[in-house]
N, C-alpha and C positions, 0 to 999 in steps of 0.2 A: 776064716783062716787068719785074718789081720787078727780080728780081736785076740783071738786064741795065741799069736806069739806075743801081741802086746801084752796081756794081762799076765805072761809068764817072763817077759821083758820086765817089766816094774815088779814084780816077784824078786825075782833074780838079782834085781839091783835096788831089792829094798824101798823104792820108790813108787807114786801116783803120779796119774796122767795131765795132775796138774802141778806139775815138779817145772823148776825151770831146766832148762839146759844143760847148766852148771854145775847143776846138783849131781848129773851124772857122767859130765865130760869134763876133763880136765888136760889141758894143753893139747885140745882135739884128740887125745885119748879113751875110751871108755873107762870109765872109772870106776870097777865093781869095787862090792865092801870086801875086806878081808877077809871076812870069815866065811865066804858063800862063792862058789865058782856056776858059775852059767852053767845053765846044762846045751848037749848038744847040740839042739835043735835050732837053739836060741841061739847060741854061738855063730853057727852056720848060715843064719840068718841074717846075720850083724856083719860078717864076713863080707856077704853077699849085697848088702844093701851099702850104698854109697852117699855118705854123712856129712855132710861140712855145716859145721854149726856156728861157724864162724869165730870160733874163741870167744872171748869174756864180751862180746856187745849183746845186747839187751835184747830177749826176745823177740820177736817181731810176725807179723803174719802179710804174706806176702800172695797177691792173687796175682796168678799165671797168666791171664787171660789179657793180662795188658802186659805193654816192656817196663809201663813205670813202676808195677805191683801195686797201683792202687784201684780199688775197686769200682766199677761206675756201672750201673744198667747198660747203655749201650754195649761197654765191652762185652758183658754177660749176653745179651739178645744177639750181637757178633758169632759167639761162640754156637749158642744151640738153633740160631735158624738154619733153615737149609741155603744151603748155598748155591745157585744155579746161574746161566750166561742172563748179564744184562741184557733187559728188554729195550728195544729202542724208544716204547710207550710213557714210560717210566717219571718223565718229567711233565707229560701230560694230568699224573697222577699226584703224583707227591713230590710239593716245592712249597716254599715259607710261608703261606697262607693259607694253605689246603686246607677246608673243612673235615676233618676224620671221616663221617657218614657219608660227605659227600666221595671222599676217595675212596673208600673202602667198596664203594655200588660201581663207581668208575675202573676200579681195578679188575672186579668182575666180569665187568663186560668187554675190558679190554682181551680179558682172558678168556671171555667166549663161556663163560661157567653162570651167567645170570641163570635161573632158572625159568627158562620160556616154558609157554604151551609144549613146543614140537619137542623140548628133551623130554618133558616128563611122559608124554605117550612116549617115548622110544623108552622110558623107563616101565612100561607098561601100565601108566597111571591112566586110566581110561577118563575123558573130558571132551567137552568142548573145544575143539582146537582154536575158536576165532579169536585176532584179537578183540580186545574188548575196548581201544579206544575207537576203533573203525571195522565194524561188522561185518568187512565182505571179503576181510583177509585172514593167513594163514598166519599164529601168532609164532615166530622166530627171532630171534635179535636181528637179522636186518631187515626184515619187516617195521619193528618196535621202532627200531632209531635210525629214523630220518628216512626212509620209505614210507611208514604212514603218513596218509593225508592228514592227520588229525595231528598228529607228533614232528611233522611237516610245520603246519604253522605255527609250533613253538618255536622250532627252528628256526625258522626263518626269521622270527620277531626278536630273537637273542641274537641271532649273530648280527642282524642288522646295528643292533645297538654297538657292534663291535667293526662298524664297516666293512663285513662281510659279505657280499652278494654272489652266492652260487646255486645250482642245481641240487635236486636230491638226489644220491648217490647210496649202493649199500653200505653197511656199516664198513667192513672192510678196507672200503676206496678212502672211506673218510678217514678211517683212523690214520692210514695214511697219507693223507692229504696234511691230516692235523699235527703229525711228528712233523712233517717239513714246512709247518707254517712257522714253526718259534723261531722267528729271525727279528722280532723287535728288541725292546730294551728289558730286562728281566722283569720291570715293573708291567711291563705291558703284556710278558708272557705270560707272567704271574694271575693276572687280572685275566687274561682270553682263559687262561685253564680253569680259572675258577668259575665261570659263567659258561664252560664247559661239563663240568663236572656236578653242578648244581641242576643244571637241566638236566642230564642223564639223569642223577638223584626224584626230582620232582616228574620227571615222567614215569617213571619206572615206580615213585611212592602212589601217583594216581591210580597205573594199572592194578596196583593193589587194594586200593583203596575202594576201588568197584567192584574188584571180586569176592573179595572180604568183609566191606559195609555198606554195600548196594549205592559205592556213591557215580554221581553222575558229571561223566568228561564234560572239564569245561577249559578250554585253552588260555583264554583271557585270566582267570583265576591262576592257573599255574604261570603264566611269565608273571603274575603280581607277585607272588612266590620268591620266583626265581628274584627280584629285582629289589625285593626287600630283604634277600641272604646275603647278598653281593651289596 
């Protein structure tokens, strides 16, 4: 419908879409040719649409999506993401040194949407439900992270490095434990979420890596991992 009055808009006024402003407005007036009157549609159109062209200053293209009118990806990725209530996890995820791969597998789990054993049976994917770093359990997210014994002594040996010394807990307890630990200095929080979110990453690449290229859990390997990303 736009097209359809525009092409009849520069008909009418003699002009192309790449006409300046000027060519068709004059002292913020419309400015038909003499010899040619709009027809009604177009008229009615023009009536209805509200113009300010600014008088004789210089074309310009101005994006709405910021108050300056200039253009930046951020503002753009502002505009078309969804917008929903901040998570309190959020800094756990994403702060000034985050790995991407590593945030992106942390934000997952934060969110409960990793892809375990027990969703995909309830997705009706029939399997093996154990997990595959410690064989005598049920493979769940808080099974996976920091309930298994196997994914246990990762744990243990990373946070150590961060003078951490606590019990294994579910995923749940921790995540919550872990929003109300960021009380040091930004560099220090910086540094715990990253050796956070590297171990989630490197455990969670292993479980894959065994069930995809038959490879074999080995914990010492994965904190050498962990400790040469950090």
């Amino acid at each position: 419908m736009i097209q359809v009055y525009l092409a009849r808009l520069m008909h009418d006024l003699v002009s192309h879409k790449f006409a300046d402003v000027c060519s068709i407005i004059d002292n913020g007036v419309w400015k038909w040719p003499q010899n040619r009157r709009p027809s009604f549609v177009v008229r009615r159109f023009i009536e209805e649409t509200k113009f300010d062209p600014g008088g004789a200053d210089r074309d310009s293209v101005r994006w709405l999506g910021h108050q300056s009118g200039m253009f930046s990806v951020a503002s753009a990725v502002k505009i078309f993401r969804e917008h929903g209530q901040q998570v309190n996890w959020y800094k756990l995820v994403w702060f000034k040194k985050h790995i991407p791969r590593c945030a992106f597998i942390m934000s997952l789990l934060c969110k409960r949407k990793l892809w375990t054993k027990d969703r995909m049976l309830a997705r009706g994917i029939r399997m093996d439900d154990r997990c595959v770093l410690y064989r005598q359990y049920r493979e769940t997210i808080d099974h996976m992270f920091f309930e298994c014994p196997a994914a246990s002594i990762v744990w243990q040996k990373v946070l150590s490095f961060c003078y951490v010394f606590r019990g294994n807990y579910p995923w749940g307890a921790e995540l919550n434990w872990l929003v109300h630990h960021q009380a040091g200095s930004r560099f220090a929080n910086d540094l715990f979420n990253l050796k956070l979110s590297t171990t989630v990453y490197y455990i969670w690449r292993c479980r894959n890596e065994i069930i995809f290229q038959n490879h074999v859990y080995n914990g010492a390997a994965i904190v050498n991992q962990i400790v040469q990303e950090v």
